[in-house]
N, C-alpha and C positions, 0 to 999 in steps of 0.2 A: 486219526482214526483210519485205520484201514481195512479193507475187506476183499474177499477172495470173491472175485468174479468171474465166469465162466464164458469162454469166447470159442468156441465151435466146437469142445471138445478139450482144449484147453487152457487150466487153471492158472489164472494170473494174480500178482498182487498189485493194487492198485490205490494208492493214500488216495481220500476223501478227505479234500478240506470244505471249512465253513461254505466258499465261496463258492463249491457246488451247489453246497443243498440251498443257499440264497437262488443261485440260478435255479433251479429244481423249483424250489415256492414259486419265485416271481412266473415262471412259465404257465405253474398248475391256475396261478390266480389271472393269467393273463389268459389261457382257456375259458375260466370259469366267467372271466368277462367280456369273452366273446361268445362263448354259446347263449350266452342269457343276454345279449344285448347291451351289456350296462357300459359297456364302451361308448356309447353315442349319447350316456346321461353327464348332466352336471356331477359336479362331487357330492352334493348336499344329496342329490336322489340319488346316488349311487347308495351315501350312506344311511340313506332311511328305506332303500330295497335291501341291504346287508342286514339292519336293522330288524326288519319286518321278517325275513329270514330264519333269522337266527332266534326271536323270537315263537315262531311256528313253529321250527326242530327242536326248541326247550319245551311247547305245548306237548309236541307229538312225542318224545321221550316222556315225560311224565303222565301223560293217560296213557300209555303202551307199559311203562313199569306198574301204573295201576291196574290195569286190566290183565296183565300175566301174574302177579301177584292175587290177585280174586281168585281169578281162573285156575291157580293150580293150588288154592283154597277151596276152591270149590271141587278140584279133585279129588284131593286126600279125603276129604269131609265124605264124599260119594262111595268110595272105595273104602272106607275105614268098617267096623265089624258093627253089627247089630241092625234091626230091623227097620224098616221105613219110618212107622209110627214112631220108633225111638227119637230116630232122628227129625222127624216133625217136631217133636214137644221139645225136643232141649236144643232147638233152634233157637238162635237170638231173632228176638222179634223188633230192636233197638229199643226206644227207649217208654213202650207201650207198657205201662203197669194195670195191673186187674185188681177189683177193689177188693179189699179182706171185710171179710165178714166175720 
């Protein structure tokens, strides 16, 4: 793999092997576990703080894709043509039925 990198002005070419970007991971993950302390935990807490983690940022992705998806349902629906009242009545009200007579 190689890539053109830029060193004060100039353009060099410079291979990028595997055992960079292994060095590059390990460094980013060795930040991540010293900003957050988990260097001073056992391995089993390490892996049930990674755990608990990773579990949160799958919460907050899926209520953040649902709430942008409402939300610019609830746009178009606002901004589309016709009058309030229209749009009252041919709102879904879920699964509320009104008795026939």
């Amino acid at each position: 793999m190689i890539f053109l990198l830029q060193d004060q002005g100039a353009t060099t070419m410079r291979k990028l092997s595997f055992s960079h970007i292994g060095t590059w991971i390990r460094s980013k993950i060795f930040l991540y576990n010293v900003t957050y302390g988990l260097y001073m935990l056992d391995w089993w807490e390490r892996y049930l703080f990674n755990t608990i983690m990773i579990l949160l940022l799958c919460v907050l992705c899926y209520n953040g894709s649902r709430f942008a998806v409402e939300s610019l349902e609830r746009i178009i629906w606002n901004t589309s043509a016709g009058s309030h009242e229209d749009k009252f009545m041919n709102m879904h009200m879920g699964h509320h039925y009104s008795p026939s007579n």
